[in-house]
C-alpha positions as a printed NumPy array, in Angstrom:
array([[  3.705,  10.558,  19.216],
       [  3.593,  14.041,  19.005],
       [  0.533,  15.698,  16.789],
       [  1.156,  19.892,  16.29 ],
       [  3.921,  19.94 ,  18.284],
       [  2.478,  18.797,  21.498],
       [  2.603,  15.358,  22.022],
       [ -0.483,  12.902,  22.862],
       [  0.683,  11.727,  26.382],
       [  0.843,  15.352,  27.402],
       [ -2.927,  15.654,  26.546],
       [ -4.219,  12.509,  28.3  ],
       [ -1.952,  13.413,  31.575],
       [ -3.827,  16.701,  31.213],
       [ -7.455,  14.945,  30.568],
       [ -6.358,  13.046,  33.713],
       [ -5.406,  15.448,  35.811],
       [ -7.881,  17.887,  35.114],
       [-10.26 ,  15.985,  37.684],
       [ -7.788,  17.745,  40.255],
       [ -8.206,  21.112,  39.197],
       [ -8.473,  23.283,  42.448],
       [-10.583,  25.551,  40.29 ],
       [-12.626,  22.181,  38.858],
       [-13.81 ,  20.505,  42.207],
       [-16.489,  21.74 ,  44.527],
       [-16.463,  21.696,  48.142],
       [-18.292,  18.415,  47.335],
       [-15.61 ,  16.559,  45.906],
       [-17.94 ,  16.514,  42.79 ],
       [-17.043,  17.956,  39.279],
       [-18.666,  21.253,  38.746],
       [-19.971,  22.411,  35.252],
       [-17.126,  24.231,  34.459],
       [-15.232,  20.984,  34.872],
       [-17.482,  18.626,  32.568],
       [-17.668,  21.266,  30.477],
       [-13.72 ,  21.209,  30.296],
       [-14.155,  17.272,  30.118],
       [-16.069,  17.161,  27.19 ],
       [-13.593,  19.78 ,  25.243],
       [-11.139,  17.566,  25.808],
       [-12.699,  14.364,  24.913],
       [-13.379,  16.048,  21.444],
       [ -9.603,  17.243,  21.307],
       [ -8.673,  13.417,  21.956],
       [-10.555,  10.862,  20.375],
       [ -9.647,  12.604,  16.779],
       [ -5.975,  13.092,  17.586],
       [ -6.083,   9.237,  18.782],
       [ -7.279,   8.228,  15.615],
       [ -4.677,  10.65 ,  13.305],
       [ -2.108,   8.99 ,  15.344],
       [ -3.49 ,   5.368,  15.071],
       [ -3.203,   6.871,  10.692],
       [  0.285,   8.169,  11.169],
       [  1.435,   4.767,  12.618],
       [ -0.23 ,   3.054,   9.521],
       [  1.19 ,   5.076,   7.399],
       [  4.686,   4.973,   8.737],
       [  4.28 ,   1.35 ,   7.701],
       [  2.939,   1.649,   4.325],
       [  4.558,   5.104,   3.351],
       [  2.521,   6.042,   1.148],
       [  1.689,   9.672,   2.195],
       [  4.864,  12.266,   1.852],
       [  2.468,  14.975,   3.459],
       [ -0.473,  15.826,   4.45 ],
       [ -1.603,  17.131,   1.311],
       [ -1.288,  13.171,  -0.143],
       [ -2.759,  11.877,   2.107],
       [ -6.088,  13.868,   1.252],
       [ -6.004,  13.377,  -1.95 ],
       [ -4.36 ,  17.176,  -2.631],
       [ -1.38 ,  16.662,  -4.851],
       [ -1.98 ,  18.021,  -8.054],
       [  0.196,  18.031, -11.464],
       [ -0.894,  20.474, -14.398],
       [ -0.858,  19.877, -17.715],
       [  2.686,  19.323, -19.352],
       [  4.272,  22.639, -20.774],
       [  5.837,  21.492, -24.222],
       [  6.185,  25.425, -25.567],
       [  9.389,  25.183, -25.07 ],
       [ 10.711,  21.372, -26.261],
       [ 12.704,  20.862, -28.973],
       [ 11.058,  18.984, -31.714],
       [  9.803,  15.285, -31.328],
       [ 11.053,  14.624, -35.041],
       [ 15.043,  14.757, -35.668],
       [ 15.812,  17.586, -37.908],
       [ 16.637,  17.018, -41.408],
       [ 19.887,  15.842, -42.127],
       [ 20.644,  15.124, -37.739],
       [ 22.186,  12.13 , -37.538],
       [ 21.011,   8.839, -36.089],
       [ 22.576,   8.137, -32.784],
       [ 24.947,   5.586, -32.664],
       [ 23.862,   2.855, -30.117],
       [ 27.086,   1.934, -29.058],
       [ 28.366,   4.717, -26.945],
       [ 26.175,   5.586, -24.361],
       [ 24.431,   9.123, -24.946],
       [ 26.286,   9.946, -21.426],
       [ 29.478,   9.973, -23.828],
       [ 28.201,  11.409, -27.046],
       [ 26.244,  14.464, -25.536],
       [ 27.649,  17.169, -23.604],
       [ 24.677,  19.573, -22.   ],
       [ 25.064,  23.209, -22.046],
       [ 25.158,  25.886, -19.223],
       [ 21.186,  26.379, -19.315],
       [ 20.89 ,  23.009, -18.203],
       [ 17.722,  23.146, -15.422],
       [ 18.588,  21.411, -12.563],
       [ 15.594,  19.687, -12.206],
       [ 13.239,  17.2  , -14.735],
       [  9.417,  18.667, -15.211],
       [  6.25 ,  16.679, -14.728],
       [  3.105,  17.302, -16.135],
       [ -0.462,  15.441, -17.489],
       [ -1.147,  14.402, -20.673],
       [ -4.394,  13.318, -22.711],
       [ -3.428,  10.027, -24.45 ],
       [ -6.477,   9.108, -26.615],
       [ -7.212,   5.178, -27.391],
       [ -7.341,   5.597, -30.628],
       [ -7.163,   2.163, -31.759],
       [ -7.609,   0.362, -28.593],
       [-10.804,   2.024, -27.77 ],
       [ -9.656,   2.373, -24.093],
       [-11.05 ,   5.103, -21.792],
       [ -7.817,   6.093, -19.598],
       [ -7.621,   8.671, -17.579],
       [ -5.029,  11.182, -17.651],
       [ -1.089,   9.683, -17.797],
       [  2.022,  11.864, -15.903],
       [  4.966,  12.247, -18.075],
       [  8.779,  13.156, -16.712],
       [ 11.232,  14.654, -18.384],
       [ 14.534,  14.852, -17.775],
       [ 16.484,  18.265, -17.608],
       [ 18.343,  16.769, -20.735],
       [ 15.119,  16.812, -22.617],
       [ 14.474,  20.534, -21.941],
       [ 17.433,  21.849, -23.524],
       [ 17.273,  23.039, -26.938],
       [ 20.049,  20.352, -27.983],
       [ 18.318,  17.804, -26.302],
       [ 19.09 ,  14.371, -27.412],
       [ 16.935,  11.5  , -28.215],
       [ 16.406,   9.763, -24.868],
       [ 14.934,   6.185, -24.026],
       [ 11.618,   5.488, -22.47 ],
       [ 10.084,   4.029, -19.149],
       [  6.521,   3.03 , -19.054],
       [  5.679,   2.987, -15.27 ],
       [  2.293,   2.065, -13.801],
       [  0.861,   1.961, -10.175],
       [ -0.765,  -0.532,  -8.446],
       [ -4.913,  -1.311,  -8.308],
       [ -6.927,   0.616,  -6.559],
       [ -4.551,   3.453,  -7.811],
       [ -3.72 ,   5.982, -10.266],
       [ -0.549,   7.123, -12.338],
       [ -0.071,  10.207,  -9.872],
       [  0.291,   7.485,  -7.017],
       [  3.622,   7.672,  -8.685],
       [  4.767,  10.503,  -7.874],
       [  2.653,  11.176,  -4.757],
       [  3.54 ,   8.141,  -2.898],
       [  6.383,   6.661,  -4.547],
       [  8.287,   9.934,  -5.107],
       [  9.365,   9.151,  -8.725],
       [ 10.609,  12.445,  -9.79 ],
       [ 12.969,  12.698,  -6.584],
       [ 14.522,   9.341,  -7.601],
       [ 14.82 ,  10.498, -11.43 ],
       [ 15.981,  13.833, -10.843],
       [ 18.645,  12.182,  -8.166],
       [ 20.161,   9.774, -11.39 ],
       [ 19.941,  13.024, -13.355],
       [ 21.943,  14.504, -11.468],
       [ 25.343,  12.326, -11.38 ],
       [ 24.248,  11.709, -15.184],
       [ 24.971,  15.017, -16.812],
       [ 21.082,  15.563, -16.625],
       [ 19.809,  12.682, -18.323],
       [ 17.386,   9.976, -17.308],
       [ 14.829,   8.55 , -19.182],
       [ 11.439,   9.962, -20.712],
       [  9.087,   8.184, -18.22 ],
       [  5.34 ,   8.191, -18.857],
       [  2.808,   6.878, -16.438],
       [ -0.08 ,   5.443, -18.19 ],
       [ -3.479,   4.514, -17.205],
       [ -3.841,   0.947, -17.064],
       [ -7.03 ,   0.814, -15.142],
       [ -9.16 ,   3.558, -16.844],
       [-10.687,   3.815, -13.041],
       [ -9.262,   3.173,  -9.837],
       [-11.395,   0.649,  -8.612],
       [-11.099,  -1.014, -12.256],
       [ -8.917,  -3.722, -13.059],
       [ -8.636,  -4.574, -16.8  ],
       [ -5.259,  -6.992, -16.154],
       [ -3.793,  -5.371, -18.891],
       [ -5.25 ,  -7.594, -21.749],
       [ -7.888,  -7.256, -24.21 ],
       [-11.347,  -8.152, -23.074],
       [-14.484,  -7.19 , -22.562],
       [-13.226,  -5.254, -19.465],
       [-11.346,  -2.981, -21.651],
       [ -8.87 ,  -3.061, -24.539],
       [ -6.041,  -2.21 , -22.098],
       [ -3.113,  -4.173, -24.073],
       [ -3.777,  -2.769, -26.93 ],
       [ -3.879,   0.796, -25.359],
       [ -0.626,   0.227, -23.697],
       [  1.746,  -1.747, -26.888],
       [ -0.194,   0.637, -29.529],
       [ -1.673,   3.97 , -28.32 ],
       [  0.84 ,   4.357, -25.682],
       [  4.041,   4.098, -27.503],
       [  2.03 ,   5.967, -30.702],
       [  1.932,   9.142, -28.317],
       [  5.078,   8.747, -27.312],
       [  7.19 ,   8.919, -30.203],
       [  4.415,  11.447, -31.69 ],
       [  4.656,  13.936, -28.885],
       [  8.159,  13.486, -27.201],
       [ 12.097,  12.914, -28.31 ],
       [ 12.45 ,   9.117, -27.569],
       [ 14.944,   6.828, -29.21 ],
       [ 12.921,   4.175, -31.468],
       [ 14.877,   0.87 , -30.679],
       [ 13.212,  -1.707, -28.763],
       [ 16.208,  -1.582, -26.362],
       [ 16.048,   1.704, -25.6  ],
       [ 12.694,   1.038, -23.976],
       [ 11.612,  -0.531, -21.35 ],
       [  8.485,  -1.407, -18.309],
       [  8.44 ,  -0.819, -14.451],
       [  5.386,  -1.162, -12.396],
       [  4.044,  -1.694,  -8.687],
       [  1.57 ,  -4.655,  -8.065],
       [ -1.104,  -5.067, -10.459],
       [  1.246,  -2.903, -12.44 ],
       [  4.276,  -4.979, -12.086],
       [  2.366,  -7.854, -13.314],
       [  1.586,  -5.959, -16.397],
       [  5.203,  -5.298, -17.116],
       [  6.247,  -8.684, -16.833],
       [  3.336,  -9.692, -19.037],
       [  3.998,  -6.924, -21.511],
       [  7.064,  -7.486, -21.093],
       [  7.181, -11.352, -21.914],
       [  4.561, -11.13 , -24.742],
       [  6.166,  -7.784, -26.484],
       [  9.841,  -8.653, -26.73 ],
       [  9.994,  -6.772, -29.852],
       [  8.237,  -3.462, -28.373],
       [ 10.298,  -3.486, -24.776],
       [ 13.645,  -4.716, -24.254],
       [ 13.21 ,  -4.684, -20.646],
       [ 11.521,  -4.826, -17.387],
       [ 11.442,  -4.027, -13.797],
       [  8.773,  -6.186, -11.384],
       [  8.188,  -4.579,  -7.934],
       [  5.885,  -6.81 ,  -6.079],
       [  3.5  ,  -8.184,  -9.201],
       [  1.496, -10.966,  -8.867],
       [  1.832, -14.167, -10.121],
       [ -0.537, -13.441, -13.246],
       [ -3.6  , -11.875, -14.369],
       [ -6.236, -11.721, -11.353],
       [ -9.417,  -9.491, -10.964],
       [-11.602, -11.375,  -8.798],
       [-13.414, -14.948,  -8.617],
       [-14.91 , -13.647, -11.81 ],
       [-12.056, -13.585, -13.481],
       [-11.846, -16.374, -16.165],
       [-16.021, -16.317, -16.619],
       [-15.837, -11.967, -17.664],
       [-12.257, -12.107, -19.294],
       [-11.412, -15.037, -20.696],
       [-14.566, -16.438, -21.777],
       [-14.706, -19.296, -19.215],
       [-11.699, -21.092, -20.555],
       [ -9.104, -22.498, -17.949],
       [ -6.816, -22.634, -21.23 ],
       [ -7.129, -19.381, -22.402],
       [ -6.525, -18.322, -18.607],
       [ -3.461, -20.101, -18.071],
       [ -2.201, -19.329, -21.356],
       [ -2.011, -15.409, -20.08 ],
       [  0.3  , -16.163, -17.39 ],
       [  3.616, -14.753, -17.694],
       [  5.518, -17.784, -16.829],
       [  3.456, -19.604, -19.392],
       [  3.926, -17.169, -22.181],
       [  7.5  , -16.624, -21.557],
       [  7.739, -20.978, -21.961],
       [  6.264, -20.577, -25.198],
       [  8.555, -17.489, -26.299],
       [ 11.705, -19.305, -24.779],
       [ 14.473, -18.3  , -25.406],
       [ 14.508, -14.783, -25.607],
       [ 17.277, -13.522, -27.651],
       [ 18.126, -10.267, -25.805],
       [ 15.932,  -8.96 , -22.861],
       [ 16.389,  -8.127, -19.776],
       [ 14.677,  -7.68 , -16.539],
       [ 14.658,  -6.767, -12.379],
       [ 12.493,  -8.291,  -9.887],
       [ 11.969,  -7.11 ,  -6.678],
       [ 10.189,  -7.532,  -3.963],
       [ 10.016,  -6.688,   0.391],
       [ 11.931,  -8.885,   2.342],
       [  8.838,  -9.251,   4.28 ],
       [  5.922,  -9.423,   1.61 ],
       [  5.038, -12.874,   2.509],
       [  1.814, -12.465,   0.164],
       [  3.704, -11.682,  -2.944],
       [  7.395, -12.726,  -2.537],
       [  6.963, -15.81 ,  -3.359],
       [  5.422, -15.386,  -6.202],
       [  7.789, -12.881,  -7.429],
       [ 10.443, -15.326,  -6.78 ],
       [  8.698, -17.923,  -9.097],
       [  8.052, -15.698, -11.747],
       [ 11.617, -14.533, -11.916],
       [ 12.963, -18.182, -12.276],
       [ 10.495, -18.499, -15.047],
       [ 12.038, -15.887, -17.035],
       [ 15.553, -16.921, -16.208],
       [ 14.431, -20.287, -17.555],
       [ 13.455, -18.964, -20.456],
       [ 16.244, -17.106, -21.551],
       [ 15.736, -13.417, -20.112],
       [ 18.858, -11.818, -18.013],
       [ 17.249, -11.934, -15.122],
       [ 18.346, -10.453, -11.421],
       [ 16.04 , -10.592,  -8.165],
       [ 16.093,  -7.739,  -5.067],
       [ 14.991,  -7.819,  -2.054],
       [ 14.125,  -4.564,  -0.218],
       [ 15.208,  -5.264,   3.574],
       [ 12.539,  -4.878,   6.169],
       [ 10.117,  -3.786,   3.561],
       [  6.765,  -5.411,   2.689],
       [  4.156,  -4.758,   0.101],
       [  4.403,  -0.963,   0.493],
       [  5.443,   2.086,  -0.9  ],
       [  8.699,   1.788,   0.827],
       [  9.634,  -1.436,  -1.457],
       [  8.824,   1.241,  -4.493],
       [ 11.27 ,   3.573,  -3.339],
       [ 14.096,   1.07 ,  -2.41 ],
       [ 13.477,  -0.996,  -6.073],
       [ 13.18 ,   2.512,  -7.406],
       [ 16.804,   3.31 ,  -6.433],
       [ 17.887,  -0.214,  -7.255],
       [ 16.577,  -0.508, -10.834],
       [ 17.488,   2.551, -11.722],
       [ 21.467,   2.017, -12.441],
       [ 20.878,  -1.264, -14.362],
       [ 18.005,   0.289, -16.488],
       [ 20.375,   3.225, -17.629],
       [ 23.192,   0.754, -18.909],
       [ 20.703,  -0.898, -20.606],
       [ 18.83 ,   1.805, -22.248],
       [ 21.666,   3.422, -23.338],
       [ 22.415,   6.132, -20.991],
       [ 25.536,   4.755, -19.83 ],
       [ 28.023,   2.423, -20.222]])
């Protein structure tokens, strides 16, 4: 592996060799100073670079560090610039859009078009949830920064636990992906706002109401309140839709199944089976009750909702993820059970990393712009 340019072999043939040194040995065939002294330089040069590389190996597998400035925590987003946005509100008299040609065929951008989306962090209070959150990452389109911009659909994404919404973006290179479909779409992709789920990282509120948090509430109220408040989204349930990582993919499958009239769709990459936050689980959340428990697992609410009369979702999961593909699997034949249009992925060679993101990333992405409206 090479580290700087030189590569790590190079250094320990040199720690090795340096015992050889004509200028090193004494007439006694014993190191002098000047060569322990060179030793212990070395050692100190080698023992970190050992353990980077031992980090860059791990992180080849898990990919979840673009640079170096990920990996320590240096990415940074600043606050979204809406100066220049066209209103949130349709002007008086604009006409609704009509939801059966795909905005990719009723919209025609102009030359200022940017050639890239923008990204930037947003305060979304819990107003009526109550929910601390920290602060979510919103995407726009270039479509949406044009002063003709039309009403576009929405994607709620969230990250896994431990995590955060810029994990998003700094591991799972969101924007990239976006501004790649935006590209072959005349500029247009959807609004996509990463909430906070969590409220910390080390939190895990399972996206229900409890006394761990009103996070539910925050996310089918406050959330989509902002939203259509603050940014040019279409209003039908159709037009929006839930994609999440891990603990985040089980909330948008649980969302998902208990909000068909909020979201008409969903994309699962590698979510668990249901709700889960520890041993402690049922006793701090759910009151002790084994009913109330199972009662909040997706495949159990979408039984009790079945049939669904016109939602759609993605699963997907690493070929690999032996800890959560299976469950993926059995969640998605519980939706398909109960009515939803649903399709399952599997990333090849992938497992429970950021590299399944990526490659679900790419794969969702096509079906969720048919059904949200941006193409046909």
């Amino acid at each position: 592996t090479a580290i700087g340019g030189m590569g790590l072999g190079i250094l320990v043939v040199a720690f090795a060799r340096s015992g050889r040194s004509v200028t090193g040995v004494g007439g006694t065939g014993r190191p002098t100073r000047r060569l322990r002294v060179l030793h212990r330089v070395l050692a100190v040069l080698v023992v970190p670079m050992v353990v980077l590389t031992s980090a860059i190996g791990i992180n080849s597998d898990l990919q979840e560090y673009p640079n170096v400035a990920a990996a320590f925590g240096l990415t940074r987003v600043g606050p979204l610039d809406t100066t220049d946005l066209p209103s949130a509100q349709p002007a008086d008299g604009e006409p609704a859009p009509d939801s059966t040609v795909p905005i990719e065929e009723s919209w025609t951008p102009g030359e200022e078009l940017p050639a890239h989306g923008r990204v930037g962090s947003v305060a979304i209070p819990g107003t009526q949830s109550g929910f601390t959150a920290r602060h979510a990452i919103v995407y726009l389109p270039p479509a949406a920064l044009v002063p003709d911009a039309p009403q576009l659909p929405v994607l709620i994404a969230m990250s896994g636990q431990p995590g955060k919404p810029l994990d998003l973006l700094a591991s799972g290179r969101f924007d990239s992906f976006l501004d790649a479909y935006a590209a072959g779409h005349h500029g247009l992709a959807p609004i996509v706002v990463m909430p906070d789920q969590l409220g910390a990282s080390d939190a895990n509120p399972m996206c229900i109401d409890s006394p761990l948090g009103n996070s539910e509430t925050y996310l089918t109220v406050d959330v989509p309140a902002w939203i259509r408040a603050n940014l040019r989204v279409l209003d039908d349930r159709t037009s929006w839709a839930l994609l999440g990582f891990s603990q985040g993919g089980t909330c948008a499958v649980q969302l998902g199944a208990a909000h068909p009239d909020l979201f008409g769709s969903f994309v699962d990459i590698s979510g668990e089976i249901g709700p889960w936050a520890g041993p402690k689980t049922i006793d701090v959340a759910f009151g002790g009750s084994q009913d109330r428990y199972a009662a909040s697992i997706p495949s159990a609410v979408m039984a009790s909702r079945a049939p669904y009369a016109d939602t759609q979702a993605v699963f997907c999961v690493g070929e690999e993820d032996s800890g959560y593909r299976p469950g993926v699997e059995q969640v998605e034949a519980a939706a398909v059970a109960a009515g939803i249009d649903a399709r399952l992925s599997i990333a090849p060679g992938s497992s429970h990393d950021w590299g399944t993101v990526k490659w679900c990333t790419a794969d969702a992405l096509p079906t969720l712009g048919q059904r949200l409206g941006l193409t046909r």
